[in-house]
C-alpha positions in Angstrom: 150.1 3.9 48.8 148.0 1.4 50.5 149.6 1.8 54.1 148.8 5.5 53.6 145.4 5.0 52.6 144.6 2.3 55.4 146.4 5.2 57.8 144.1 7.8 56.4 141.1 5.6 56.8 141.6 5.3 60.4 142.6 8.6 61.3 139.2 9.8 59.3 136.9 7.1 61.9 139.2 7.9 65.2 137.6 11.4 64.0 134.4 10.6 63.7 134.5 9.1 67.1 136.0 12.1 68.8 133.1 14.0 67.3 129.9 11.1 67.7 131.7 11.2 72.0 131.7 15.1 71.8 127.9 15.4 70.5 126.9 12.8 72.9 128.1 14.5 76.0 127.4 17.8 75.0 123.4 16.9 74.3 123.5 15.7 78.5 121.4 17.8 80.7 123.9 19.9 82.8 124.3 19.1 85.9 121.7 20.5 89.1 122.5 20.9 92.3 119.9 18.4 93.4 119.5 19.6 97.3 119.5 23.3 96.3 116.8 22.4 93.3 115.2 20.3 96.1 115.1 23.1 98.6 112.8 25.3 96.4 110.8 22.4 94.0 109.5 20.1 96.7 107.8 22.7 98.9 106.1 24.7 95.5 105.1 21.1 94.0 103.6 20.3 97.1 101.8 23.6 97.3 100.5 23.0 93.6 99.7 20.0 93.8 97.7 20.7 97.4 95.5 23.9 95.8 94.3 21.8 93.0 93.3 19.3 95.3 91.5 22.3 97.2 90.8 24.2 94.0 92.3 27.0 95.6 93.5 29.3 92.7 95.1 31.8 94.7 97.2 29.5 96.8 97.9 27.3 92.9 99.4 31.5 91.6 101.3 31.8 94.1 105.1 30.9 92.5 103.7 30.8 89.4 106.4 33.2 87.3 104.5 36.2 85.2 103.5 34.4 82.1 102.3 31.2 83.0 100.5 33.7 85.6 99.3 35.0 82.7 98.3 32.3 80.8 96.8 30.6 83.7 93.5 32.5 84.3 91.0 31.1 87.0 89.1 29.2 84.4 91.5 27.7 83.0 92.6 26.3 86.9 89.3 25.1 87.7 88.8 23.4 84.2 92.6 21.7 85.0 91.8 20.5 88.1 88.9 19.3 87.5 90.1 17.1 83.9 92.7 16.0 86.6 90.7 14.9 89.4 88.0 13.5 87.2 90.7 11.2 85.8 93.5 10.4 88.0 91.6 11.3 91.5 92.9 13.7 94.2 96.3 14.3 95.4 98.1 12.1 97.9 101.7 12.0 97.8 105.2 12.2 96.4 108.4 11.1 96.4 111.7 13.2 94.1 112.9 11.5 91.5 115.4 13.7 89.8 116.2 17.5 88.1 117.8 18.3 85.7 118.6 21.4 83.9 117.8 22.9 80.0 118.9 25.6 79.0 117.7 28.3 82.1 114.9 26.1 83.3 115.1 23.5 86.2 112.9 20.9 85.9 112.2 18.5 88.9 110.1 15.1 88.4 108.2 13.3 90.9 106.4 9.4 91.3 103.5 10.6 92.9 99.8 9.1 93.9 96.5 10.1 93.2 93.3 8.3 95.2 92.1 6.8 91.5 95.4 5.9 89.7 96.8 2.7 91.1 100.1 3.6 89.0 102.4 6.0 89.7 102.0 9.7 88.5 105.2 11.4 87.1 104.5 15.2 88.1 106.9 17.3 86.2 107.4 21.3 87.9 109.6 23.4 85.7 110.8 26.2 87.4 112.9 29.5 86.4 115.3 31.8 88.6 115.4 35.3 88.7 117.6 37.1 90.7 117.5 34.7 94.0 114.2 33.4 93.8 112.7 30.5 91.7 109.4 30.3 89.9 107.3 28.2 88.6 107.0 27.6 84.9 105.0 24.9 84.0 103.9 21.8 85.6 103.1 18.7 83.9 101.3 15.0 84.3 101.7 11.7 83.1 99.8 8.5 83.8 98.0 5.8 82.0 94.6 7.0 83.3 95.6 10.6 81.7 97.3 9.2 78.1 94.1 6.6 77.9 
């Protein structure tokens, strides 16, 4: 009775760590084809990150897909830009740092520098596919300047 209760015990925590692995690996971002995201992301961060420094709303629209397009009027651009250049300074440069994948958005991240935030900026561009194209569905900063 005991030998069957020890063996049921273990059998019962073997399972629990078949299942704790399985929920692990199945909450992992799938996998991106990083130089395929790459080929797209780089030059439409670039370009957004450019027309704010420009406050060039038309050039900013440009990839945007249809409801951030939406949701992005001119005013809200130049109010953006501004809040982001008042804080963090213009635009300077970038370097990838990785993509990943959730659900049917790509997002790519980036370390990049402004003129007045002597740490790094992770830019965030999260982009959608339709058809054969990509767009871009939201873009996102974080600094210390910008969470202070």
């Amino acid at each position: 009775m005991v030998t069957m209760m020890r063996y049921s015990v273990i059998v019962v925590l073997i399972a629990l760590v078949v299942v704790g692995v399985g929920v692990y690996f199945l909450t992992l971002p799938a996998p991106v084809d990083v130089n395929a995201v790459r080929g797209y992301a780089d030059p439409m961060t670039e370009n957004l990150l450019v027309a704010m420094n420009e406050g060039n709303y038309n050039r900013f629209t440009q990839d945007l897909d249809s409801a951030m397009r939406s949701a992005l009027t001119e005013g809200v651009f130049n109010q953006t830009a501004s809040t982001i250049k008042s804080k963090i300074g213009s635009y300077v440069s970038k370097e990838f740092w990785k993509a990943e994948r959730d659900g049917s958005f790509i997002s790519a991240y980036y370390m990049a520098r402004f003129t007045d935030e002597p740490a790094e900026v992770i830019v965030k561009t999260v982009f959608s596919e339709t058809g054969e194209r990509a767009y871009v569905s939201g873009l996102w900063f974080d600094s210390p300047k910008l969470r202070g």
